[in-house]
N, C-alpha and C positions, 0 to 999 in steps of 0.2 A: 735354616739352611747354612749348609759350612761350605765358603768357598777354598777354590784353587787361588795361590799368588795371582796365577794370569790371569783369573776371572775377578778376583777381586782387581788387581790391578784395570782392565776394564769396566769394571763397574763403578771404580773410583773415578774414572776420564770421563764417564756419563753425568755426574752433579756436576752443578758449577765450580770450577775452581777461584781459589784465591791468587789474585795478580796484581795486590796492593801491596803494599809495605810489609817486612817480617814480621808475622806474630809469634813471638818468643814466649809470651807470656799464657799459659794455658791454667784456667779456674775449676776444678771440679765441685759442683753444687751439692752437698749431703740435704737432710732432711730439712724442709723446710726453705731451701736455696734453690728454688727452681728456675731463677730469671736473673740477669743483670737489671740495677737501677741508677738509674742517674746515668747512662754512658750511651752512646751515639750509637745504633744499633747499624754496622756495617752490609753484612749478609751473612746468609744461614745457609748453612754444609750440610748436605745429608750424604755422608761419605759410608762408602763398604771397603772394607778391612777382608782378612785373607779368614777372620775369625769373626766376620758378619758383621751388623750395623752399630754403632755406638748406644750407650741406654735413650742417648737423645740426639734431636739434630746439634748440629756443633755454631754457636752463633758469636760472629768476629761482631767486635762491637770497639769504640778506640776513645779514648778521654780528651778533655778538651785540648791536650798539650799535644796529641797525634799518637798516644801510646796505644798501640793495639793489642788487643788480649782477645782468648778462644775458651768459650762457655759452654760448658756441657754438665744436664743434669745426671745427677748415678743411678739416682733410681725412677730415672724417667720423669714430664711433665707430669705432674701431678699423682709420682709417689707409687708406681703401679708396679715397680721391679723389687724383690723380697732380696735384703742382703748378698744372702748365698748365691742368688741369680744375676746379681748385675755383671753384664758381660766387659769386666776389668780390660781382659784382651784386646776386646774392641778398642777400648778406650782408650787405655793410652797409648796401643797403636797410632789409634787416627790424630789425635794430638800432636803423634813426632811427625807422623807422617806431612802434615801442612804446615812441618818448621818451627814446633813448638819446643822451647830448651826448657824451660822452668814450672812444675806446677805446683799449683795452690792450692789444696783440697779441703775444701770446708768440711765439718763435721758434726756431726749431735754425739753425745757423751753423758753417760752416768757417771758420778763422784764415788768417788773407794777414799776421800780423804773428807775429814769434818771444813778442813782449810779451802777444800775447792766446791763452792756454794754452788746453788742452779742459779744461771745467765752469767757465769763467770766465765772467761777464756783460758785457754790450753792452747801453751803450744808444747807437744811433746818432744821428748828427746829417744826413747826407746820403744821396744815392743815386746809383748808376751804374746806370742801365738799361742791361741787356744780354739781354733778352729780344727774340724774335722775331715779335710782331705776330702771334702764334697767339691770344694772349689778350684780350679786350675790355675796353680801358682805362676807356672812359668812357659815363656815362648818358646824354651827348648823341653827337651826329652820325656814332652807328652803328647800323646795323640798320634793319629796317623801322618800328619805332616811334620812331624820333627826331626828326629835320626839326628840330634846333634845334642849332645851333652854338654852344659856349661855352666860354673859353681859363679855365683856371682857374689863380691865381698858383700857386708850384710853389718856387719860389727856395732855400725852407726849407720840407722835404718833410714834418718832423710840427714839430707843435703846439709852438713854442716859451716858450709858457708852462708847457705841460704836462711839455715833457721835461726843464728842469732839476726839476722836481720829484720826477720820477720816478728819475732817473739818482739824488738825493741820496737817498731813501728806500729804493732798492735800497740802494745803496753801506752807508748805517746799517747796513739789516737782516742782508747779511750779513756786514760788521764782524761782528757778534755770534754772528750763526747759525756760518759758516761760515767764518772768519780766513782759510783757505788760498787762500778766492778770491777773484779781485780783480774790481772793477770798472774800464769804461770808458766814459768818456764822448765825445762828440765824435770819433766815428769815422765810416767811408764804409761801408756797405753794396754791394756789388755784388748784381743782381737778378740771373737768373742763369735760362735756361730749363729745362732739365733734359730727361727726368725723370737722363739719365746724370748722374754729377759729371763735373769739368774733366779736362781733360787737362793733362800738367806745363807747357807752353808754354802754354794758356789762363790757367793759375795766376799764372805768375808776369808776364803780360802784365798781368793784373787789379791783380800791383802794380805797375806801371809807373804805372797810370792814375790809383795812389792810394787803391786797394779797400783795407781794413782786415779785414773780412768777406764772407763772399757766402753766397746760400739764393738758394730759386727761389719766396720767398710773399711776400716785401715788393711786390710790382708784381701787379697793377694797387690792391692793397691800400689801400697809400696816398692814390693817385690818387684812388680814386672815396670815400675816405672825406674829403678836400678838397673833394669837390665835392658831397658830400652834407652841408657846411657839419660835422661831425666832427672836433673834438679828437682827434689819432691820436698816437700814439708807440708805439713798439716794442722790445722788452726782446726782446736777443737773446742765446741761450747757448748756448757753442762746444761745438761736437762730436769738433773735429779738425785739422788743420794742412791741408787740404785738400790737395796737390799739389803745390805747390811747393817741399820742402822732397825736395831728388833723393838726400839723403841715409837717406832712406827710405819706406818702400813705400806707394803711392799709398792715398787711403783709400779704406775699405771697410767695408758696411753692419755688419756684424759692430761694427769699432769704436766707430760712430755709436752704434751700440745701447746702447752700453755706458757711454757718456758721456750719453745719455740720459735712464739710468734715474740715475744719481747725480744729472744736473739737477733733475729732480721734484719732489723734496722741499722745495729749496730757492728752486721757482716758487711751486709754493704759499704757501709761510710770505712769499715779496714780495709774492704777489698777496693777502695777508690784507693785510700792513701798508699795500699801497699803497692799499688800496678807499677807507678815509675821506678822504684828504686828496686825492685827487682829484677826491671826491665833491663836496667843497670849491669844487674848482674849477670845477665846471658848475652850481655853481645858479646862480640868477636874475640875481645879482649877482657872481658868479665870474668872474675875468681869464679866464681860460679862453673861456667860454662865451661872454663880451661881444668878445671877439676872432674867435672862427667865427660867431656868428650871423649873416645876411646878408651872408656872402664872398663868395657868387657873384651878387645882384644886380647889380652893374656887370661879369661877367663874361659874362653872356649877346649874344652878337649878332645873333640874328634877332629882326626884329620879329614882336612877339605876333598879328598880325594873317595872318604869316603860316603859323603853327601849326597844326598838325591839332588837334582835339578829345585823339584818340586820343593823341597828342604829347606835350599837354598834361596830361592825366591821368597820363603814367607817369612827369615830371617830379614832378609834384604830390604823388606817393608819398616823395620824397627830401623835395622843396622844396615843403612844402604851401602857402607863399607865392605860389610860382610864377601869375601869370595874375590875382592877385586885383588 
């Protein structure tokens, strides 16, 4: 079902609301990261968006220092939503919507480089789109609720204050936790439609163009978390050598699995240590925060006058700014 602003806005007053402390810090779970562990589990949101429910309920959960953060799985509990289907829109709609400035998005990844091993971390710095316009990029000028055009900068696709932070507090943590694995930073991302993997000839084109990694959940992700004025970065961790290595057998779910579950452990104990010092970085006065706020005001191009009502309210969901 596709709601209206005003319907969605009533169906949002119907779940329980949050009336505790800001949650800034918002976690998106990829494969494998379907739950918080170790953190205080607050309450769970089951919020409706103007572009329907989130892939999961959204659950506030706060560490023992009182940092509170907002956990939502992408591809649902227990893995039921196919790439191209997770409904992005939702998502990090309902995220800003409950006051969230900064997200975290976990992720599975296949290796396009001999350097970045399976159970090793990523954190990217670019992206290669290579998806097929099956999935809905943007909150403006698609669909019958848009009527508003607006080009959003893109150049550096997450949060450049946010990700050298992130990239360094991974890299600490598992120094410590985990010595065997490494970090990376300042890699390419290939997006990547799916729901099949590559073929050896798609693999090793992807390194030609300079891919480092590829998944099929960074897109439209990022995108609409830019234009939802969101601090985004993404912590990705390898599953596999994906295809291009003809020296042996293409991969397969079986191995993903298996690289997944050694991941876990060590998302968690990042996603503990990363929560305060990002937290940091989206309040009031956070480089972070004072960097997205009003990113897309100069990015809009239709005049306001010529907006529908309806238009304007489902903007006004992301960009409560918008119109006033």
């Amino acid at each position: 079902m596709v709601y209206t602003p005003n319907q969605a806005t009533r169906e949002f007053a119907k779940t329980p609301t949050w009336t505790g402390p800001p949650v800034r810090v918002g976690v998106i779970g990829g494969s494998g990261l379907y739950k918080l562990d170790g953190l205080e589990v607050v309450q769970e949101l089951n919020p409706i968006t103007p572009w329907g429910p989130p892939s999961s309920p959204i659950t506030i959960a706060k560490t023992s220092s009182g940092v509170h953060v907002a956990f939502l799985a992408r591809h649902g509990i227990g893995h039921f939503i196919s790439p191209s289907q997770v409904p992005s829109l939702a998502n990090i709609s309902a995220l800003k919507h409950i006051g969230v400035r900064a997200v975290i998005a976990f992720t599975a990844v296949g290796s396009l480089r001999e350097e970045v091993a399976p159970r090793d971390f990523v954190v990217p710095s670019q992206i290669i789109d290579r998806t097929k316009g099956v999935r809905r990029a943007s909150f403006f000028g698609e669909g019958d609720q848009s009527g508003i055009v607006a080009h959003a900068t893109f150049g550096d696709p997450f949060d450049e204050t946010l990700r050298p932070v992130v990239e360094d507090v991974v890299r600490k943590e598992l120094s410590q936790l985990a010595p065997e694995v490494k970090t990376h930073g300042k890699k390419t991302l290939v997006a990547m439609e799916g729901p099949q993997f590559s073929t050896r000839a798609e693999s090793l084109a992807y390194r030609q163009l300079g891919g480092d990694i590829i998944n099929m959940s960074a897109l439209p992700e990022a995108k609409l978390a830019r234009e939802a004025e969101l601090s985004y970065t993404i912590i990705a961790t390898s599953t596999d050598y994906d295809a291009w290595r003809e020296s042996e057998g293409a991969v397969d779910v079986a191995e993903v699995m298996k690289s997944l579950q050694e991941n876990v452990k060590n998302s968690h104990a990042v996603l503990k240590a990363l929560l305060e010092p990002v937290a940091k970085l989206v309040e009031d006065e956070g480089q972070a925060y004072k960097n997205a706020q009003n990113g897309m005001r100069f990015s809009i191009m239709t005049k306001p006058e010529l907006v529908s009502k309806e238009a304007k309210e489902s903007i006004q969901f992301v960009l409560p700014w918008y119109g006033q």
